[in-house]
C-alpha positions as CSV (number, residue, x, y, z in Angstrom):
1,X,0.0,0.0,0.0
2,X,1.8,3.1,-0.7
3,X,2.2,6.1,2.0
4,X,-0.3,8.7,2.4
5,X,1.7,12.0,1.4
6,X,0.8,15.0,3.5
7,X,1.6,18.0,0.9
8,X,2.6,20.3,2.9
9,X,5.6,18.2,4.1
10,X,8.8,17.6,2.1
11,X,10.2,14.4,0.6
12,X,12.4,11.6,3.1
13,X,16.1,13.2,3.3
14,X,18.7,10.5,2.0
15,X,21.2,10.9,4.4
16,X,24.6,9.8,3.0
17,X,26.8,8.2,5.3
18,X,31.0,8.4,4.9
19,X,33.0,5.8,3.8
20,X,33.9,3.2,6.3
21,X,37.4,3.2,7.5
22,X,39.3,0.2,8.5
23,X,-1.5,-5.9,37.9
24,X,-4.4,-5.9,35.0
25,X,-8.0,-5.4,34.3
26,X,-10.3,-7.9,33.8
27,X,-11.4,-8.5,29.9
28,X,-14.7,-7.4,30.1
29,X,-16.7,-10.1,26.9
30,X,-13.7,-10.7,24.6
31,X,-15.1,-14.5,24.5
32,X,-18.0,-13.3,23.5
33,X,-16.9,-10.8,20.6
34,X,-14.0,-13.0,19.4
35,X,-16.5,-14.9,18.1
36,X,-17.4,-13.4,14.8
37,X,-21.3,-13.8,15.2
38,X,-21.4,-11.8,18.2
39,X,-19.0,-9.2,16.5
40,X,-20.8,-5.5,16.3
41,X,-20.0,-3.5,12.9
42,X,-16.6,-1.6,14.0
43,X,-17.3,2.4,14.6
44,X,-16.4,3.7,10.6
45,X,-12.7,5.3,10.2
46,X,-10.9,4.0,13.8
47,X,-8.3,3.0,12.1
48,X,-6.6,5.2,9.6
49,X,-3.3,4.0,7.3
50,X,-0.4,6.7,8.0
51,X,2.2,4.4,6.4
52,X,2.9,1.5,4.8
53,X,6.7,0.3,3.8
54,X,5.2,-0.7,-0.1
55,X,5.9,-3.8,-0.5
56,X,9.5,-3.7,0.5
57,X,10.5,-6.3,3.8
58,X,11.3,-5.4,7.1
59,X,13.9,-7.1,8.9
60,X,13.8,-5.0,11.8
61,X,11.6,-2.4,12.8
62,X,10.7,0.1,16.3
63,X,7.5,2.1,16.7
64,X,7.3,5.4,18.3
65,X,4.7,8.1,18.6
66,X,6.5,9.8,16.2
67,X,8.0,7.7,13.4
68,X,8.5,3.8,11.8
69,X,12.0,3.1,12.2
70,X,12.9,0.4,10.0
71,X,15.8,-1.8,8.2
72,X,14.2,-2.8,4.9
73,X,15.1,-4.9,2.0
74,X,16.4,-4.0,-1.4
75,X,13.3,-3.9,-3.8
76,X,12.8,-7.2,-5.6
77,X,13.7,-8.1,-9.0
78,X,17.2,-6.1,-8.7
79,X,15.2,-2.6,-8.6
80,X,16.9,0.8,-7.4
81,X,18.5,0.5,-4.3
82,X,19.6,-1.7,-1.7
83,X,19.3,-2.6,2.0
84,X,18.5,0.8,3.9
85,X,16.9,1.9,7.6
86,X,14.6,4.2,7.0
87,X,12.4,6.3,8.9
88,X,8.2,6.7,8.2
89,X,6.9,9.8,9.6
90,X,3.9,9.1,11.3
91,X,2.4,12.5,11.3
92,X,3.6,16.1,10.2
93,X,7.1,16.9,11.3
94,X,7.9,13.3,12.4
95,X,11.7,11.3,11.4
96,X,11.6,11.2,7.7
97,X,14.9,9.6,6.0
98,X,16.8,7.3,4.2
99,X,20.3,5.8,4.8
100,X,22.1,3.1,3.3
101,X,22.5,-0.3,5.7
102,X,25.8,-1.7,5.8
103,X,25.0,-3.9,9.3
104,X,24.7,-7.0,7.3
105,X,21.3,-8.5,9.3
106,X,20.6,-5.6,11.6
107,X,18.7,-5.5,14.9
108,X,17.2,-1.9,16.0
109,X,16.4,0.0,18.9
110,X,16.6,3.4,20.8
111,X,18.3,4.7,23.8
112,X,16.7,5.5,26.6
113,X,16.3,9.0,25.8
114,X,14.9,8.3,22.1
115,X,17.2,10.8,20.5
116,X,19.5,7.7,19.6
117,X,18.8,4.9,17.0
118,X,20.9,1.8,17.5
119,X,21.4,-0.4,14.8
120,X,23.1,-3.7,15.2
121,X,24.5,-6.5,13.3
122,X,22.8,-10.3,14.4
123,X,26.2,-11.2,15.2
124,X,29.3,-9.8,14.3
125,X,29.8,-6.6,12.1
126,X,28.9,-3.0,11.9
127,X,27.5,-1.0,14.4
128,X,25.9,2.0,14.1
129,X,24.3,4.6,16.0
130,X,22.5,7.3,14.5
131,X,20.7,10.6,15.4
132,X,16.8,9.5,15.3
133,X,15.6,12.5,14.5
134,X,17.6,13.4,11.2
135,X,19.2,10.2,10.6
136,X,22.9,11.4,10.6
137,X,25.6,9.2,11.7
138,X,26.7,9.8,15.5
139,X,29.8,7.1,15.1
140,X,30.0,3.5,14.0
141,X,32.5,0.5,14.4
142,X,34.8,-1.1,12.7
143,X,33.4,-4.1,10.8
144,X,33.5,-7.5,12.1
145,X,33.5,-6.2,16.1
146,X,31.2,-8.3,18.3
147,X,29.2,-5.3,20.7
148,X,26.7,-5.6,23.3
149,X,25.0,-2.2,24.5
150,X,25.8,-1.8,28.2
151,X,23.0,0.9,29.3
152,X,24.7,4.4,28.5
153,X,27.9,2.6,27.1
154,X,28.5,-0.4,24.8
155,X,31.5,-2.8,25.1
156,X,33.2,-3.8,21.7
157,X,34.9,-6.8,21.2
158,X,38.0,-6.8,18.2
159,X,39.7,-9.9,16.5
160,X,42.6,-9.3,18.8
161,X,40.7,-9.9,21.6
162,X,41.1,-5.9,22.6
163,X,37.8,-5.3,25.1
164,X,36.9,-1.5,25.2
165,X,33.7,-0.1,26.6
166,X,32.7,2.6,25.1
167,X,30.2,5.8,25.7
168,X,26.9,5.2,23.1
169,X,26.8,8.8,22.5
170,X,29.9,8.8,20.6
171,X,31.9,6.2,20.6
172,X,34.8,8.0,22.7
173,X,37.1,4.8,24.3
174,X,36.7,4.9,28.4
175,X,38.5,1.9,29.3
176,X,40.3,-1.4,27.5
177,X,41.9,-4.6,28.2
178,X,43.4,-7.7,26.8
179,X,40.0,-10.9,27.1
180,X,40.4,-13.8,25.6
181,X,36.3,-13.9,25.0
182,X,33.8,-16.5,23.1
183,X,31.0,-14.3,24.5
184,X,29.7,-11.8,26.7
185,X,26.5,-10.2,28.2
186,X,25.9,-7.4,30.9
187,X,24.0,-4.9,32.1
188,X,24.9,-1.0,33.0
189,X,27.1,-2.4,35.9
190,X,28.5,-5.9,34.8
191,X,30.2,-6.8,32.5
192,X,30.3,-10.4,32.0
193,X,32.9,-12.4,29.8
194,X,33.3,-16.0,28.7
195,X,36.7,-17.2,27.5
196,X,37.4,-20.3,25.5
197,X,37.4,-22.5,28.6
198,X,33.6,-21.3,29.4
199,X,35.1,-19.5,32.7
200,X,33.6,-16.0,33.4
201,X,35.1,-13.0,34.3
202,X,33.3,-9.6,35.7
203,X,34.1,-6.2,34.7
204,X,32.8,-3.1,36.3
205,X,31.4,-1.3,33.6
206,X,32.7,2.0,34.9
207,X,35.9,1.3,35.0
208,X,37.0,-2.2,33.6
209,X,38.1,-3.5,37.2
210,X,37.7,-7.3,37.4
211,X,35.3,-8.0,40.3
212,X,35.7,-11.6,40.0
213,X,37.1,-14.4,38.0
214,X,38.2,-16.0,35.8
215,X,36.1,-18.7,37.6
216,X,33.7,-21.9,36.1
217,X,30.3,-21.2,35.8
218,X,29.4,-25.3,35.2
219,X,29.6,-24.8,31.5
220,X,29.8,-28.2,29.9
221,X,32.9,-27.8,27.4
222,X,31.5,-30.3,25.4
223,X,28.2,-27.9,24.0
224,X,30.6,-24.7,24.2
225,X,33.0,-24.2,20.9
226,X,36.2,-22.2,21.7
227,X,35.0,-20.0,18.8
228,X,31.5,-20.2,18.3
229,X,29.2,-20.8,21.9
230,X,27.1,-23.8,20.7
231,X,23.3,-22.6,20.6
232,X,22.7,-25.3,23.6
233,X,24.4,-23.3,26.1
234,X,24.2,-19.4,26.1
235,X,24.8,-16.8,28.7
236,X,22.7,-13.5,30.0
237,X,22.1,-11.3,32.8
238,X,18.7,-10.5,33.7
239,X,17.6,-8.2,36.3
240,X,20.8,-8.0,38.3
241,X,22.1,-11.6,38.0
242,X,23.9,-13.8,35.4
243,X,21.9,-17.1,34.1
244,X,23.9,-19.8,32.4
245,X,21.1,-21.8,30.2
246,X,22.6,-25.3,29.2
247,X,21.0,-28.2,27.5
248,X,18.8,-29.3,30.3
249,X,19.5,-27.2,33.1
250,X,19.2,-23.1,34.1
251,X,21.7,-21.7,36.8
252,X,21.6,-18.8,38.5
253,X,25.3,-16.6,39.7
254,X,25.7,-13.5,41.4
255,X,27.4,-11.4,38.9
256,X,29.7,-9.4,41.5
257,X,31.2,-12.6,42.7
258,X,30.1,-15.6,40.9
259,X,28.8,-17.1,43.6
260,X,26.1,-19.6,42.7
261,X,22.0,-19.0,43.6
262,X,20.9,-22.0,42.4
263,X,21.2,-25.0,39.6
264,X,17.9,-26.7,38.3
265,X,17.5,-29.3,36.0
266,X,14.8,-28.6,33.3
267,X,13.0,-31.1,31.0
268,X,12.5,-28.8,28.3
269,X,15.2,-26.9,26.2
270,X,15.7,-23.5,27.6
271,X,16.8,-21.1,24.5
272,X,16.0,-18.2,26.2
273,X,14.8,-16.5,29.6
274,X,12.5,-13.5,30.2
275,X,11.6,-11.8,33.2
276,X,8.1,-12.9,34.4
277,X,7.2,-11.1,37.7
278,X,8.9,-12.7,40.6
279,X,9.8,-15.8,38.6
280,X,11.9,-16.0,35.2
281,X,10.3,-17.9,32.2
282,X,12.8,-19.8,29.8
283,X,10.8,-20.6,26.4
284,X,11.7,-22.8,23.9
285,X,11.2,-24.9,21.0
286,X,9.3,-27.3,23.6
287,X,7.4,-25.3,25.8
288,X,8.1,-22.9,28.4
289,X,9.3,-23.7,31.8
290,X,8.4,-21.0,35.1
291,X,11.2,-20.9,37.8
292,X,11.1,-19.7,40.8
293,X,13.3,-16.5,40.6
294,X,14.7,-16.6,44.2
295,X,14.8,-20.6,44.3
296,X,14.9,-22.1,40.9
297,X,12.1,-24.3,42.1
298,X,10.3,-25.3,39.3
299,X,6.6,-23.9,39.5
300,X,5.1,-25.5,36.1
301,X,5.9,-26.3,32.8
302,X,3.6,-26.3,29.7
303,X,4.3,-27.4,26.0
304,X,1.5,-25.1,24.7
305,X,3.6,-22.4,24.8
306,X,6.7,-21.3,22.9
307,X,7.1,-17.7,23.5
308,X,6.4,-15.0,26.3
309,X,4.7,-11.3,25.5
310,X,4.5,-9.3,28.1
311,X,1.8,-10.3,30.6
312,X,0.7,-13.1,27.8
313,X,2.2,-16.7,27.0
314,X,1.5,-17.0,23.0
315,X,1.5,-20.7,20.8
316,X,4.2,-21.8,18.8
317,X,2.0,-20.7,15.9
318,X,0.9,-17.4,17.4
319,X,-2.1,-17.7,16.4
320,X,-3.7,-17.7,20.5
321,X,-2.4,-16.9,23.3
322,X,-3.7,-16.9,27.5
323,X,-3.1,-14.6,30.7
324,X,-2.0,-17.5,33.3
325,X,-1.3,-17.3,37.1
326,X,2.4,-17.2,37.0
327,X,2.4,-19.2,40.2
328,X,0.2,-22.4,38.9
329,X,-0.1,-21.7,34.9
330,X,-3.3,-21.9,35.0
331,X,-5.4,-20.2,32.5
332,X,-6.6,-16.8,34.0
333,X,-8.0,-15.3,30.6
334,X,-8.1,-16.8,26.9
335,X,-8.1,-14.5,24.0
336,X,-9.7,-17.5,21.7
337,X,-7.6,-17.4,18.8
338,X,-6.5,-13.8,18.9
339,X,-2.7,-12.7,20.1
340,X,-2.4,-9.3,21.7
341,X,-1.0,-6.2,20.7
342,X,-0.5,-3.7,23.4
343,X,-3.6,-2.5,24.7
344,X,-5.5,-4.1,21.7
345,X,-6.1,-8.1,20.5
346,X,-6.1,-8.9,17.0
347,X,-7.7,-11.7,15.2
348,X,-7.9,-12.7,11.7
349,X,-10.6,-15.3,10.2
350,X,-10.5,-16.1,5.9
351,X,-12.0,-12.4,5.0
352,X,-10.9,-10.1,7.8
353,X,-8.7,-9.4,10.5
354,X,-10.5,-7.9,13.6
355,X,-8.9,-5.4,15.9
356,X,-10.6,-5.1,19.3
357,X,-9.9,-3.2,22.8
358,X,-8.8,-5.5,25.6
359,X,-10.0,-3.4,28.4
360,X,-13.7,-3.9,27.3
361,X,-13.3,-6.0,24.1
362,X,-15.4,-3.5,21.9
363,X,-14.5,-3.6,18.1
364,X,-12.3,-1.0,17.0
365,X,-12.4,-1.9,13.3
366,X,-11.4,-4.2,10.9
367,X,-8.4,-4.9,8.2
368,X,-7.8,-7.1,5.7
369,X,-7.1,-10.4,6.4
370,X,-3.2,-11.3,7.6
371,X,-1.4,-13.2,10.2
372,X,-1.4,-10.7,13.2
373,X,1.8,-12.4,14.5
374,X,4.1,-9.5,15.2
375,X,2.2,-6.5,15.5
376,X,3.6,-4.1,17.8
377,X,1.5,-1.1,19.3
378,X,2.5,2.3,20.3
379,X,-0.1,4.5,21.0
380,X,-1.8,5.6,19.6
381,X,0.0,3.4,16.6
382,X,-0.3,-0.4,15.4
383,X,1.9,-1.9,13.4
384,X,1.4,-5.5,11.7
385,X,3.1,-7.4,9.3
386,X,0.6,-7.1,6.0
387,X,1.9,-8.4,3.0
388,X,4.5,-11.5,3.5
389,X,7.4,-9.3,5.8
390,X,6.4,-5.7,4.8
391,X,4.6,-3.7,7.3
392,X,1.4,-1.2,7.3
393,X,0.9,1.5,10.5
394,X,-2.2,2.5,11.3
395,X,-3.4,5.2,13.9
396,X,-5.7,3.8,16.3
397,X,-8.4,6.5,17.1
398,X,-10.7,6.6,19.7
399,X,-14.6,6.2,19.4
């Protein structure tokens, strides 16, 4: 679907970047109108189209109040053009440009001020960050540099094994050291590296001091590759503490001094974990497994499940997902075959996809039909996925 132009507001600026150098409400009905005969008409225009990506994919994508940040595809059939980020406006004045993507597979997000747009490589490679608002180039990396953004600073990782932390601003060095490192993970004040040997070290992010290590973490050598950490044993540090996820267990360390909280052995794959209340949720390919965040007691497992949305558990097909009690996993509230986007639930039969209101579970309109998997929401924004991997924005007014 192509953009609707505002005429009063000037064509996307192509920025051209240098060279490189070297508690909830209840859900008031929603049974009841998720199922289509009990569906009233939708109020007419709640849901306006402000921009659409035209056909082009999205491999990444954040949604603010203000603009569509995107990394899209280069046009099919060898058209014009090749891999860029781009920025939709979303209304007058809003981020509206154009610059080429040289991240190879990039991830994207902002700082925590918004003024920043960080664009990542899925694993080693270019790192950007650019102004959000105009699109220019704060700083970048040299290619091939593993990274990890650290809060207000990012540690950088060369082929030499050279460890600098960095400020995110702009790039400016504040300290470095020699780490022999297969991986890393931390938060604004840990720093946590694996070598070749699966031991970890801690940094203080401030200032590079070790705080503890080089010291085991029970990493079986045999599912970590000196080069390349094996997907069946990963690292990450969640709210304050450093989780070791192996093929059939989760452990839990104290990042300052490695000092083990707990081990528990798990019966389905963890891949990765997500904070869930006072308990941490490790999804999988098999289901999703609830632990007890102080304990590691396991509170419930269920193979319904693959992934976890905020306040939602959602299929492997997310096509449904449930509200459970994070304590027993039983079923608190089923959305019936829709999968929630914010404050909204969408759901999509063979003509239409339906857009309702969770709080009260009225109809706000309806689109054509898609899979509603991946629809983000931003008020008073949504976002889905429309046509194969390219994405549609609409505004979401209220009746």
């Amino acid at each position: 679907m192509p953009v609707l132009i505002d005429l009063d507001v000037r064509p996307p600026v192509r920025v051209r970047r240098p060279p490189l150098a070297s508690p909830w409400k209840p859900l008031l009905a929603v049974a009841l109108l998720l199922t289509l005969g009990g569906v009233a008409p939708p109020a007419a225009g709640a849901l306006v189209e402000v921009a659409a990506t035209g056909g082009r994919s999205v491999e990444a994508r954040v949604l603010t109040a203000d603009a569509l940040f995107t990394t899209v595809s280069a046009p099919e059939g060898g058209g014009y053009g090749g891999p860029e980020i781009r920025a939709f406006p979303l209304r007058p004045g809003g981020p509206d440009w154009i610059v080429e993507d040289s991240t190879q597979g990039s991830r994207l997000s902002l700082d925590p001020t918004g003024s920043m747009l960080i664009v990542e490589p899925d694993t080693n490679g270019l790192f950007m960050v650019l102004d959000a608002r105009t699109g220019r180039e704060r700083w970048h990396t040299e290619p091939w540099m593993s990274t990890r953004v650290l809060g207000d600073r990012v540690a950088l990782l060369a082929d030499d094994d050279r460890l600098t932390v960095a400020d995110l601003a702009t790039g400016r060095p504040i300290w470095s050291a020699t780490a022999v490192t297969s991986a890393m993970d931390g938060d604004a004040w840990h720093l946590v590296t694996i070598d070749r040997d699966g031991r970890a070290t801690v940094r203080a992010v401030a200032d590079g001091r070790v705080l503890a290590g080089p010291a085991g973490v029970g990493i079986d050598k045999r599912t970590w590759n000196g080069e390349y950490p094996e997907p069946l044993t990963t690292i990450t540090v969640l709210d304050g503490r450093l989780y070791v996820l192996g093929t059939s267990y989760v452990a839990a360390y104290q990042p300052g001094d490695l000092t083990r909280l707990w081990r528990t052995k798990v019966s389905r794959l963890p891949a990765s974990l997500r904070a869930c209340g006072d308990a941490v949720c490790a999804q999988g390919p098999k289901g999703v497994t609830v632990l007890d965040a102080a304990t590691g007691a396991v509170r419930w497992t269920d193979p319904r499940w693959r992934t976890v949305a905020p306040d939602w558990l959602v299929t492997g097909d997310a096509r449904a997902a449930a509200r459970v009690d994070p304590a027993t996993g039983r079923v608190v509230r089923d959305l019936d075959g829709a999968v929630p986007a914010g404050d909204l639930a969408l759901r999509t039969d063979r003509d239409h996809t339906w857009v309702l209101r969770l709080r009260d579970g009225r109809v706000v309109g309806r689109l054509p039909p898609f899979a509603p998997a991946g629809c983000v929401r931003h008020a008073p924004y949504l976002a889905c996925p429309t046509d194969g991997r390219a994405v549609t924005v609409w505004r979401v007014d209220e009746p």
